[in-house]
C-alpha positions in Angstrom: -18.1 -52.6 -136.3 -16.1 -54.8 -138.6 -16.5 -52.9 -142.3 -16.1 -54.7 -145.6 -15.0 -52.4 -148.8 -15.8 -54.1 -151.8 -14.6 -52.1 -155.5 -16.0 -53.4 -158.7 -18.1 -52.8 -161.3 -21.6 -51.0 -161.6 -24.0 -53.1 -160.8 -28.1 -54.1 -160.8 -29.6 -53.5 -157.4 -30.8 -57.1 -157.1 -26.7 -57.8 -157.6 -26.0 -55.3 -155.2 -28.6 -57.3 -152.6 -27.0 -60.5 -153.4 -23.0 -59.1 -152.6 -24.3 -57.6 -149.1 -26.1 -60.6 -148.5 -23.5 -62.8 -148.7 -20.7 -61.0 -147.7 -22.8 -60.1 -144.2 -23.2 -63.7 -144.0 -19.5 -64.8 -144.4 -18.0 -62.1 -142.5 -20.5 -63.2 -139.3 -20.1 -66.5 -139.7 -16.0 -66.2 -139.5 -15.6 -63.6 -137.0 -19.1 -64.8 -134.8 -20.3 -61.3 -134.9 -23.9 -60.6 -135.4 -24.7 -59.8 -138.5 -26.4 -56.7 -137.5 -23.2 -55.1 -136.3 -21.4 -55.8 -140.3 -21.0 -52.7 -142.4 -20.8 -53.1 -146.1 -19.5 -50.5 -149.0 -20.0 -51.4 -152.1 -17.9 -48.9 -154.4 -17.6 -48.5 -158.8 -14.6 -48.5 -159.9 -14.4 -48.8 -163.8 -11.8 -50.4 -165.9 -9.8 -47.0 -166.8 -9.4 -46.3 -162.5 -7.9 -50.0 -162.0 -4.4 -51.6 -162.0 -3.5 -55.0 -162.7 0.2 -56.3 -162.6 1.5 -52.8 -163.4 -1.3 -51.4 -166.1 -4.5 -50.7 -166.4 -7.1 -52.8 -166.5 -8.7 -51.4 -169.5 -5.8 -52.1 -171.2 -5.3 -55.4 -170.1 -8.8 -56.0 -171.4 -7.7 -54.6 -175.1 -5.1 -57.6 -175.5 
């Protein structure tokens, strides 16, 4: 079963819907697997857990 990881921030349920939703869709329609066999994660990851061109994001945010 083909898996997608997707890290970001927290995020409303509706949101959460939406990301499965489409990434389901996308992944099926690329690879012509049924959707039913597509596994998504959705993972939080905050700012302070996240590098970006050698710091962290948080930091990057800050500037």
């Amino acid at each position: 079963m083909p898996t997608i990881f997707f890290y970001g921030p927290v995020l409303e349920v509706e949101k959460k819907r939406e990301l499965i939703r489409s990434f389901t869709e996308a992944a099926s329609q690329a690879t012509g697997i049924d959707k039913s066999g597509i596994v998504v994660y959705l993972r939080k990851s905050s700012p302070d857990e996240v590098g970006v061109g050698g710091e962290l994001l948080a930091d990057r945010r800050k500037k």
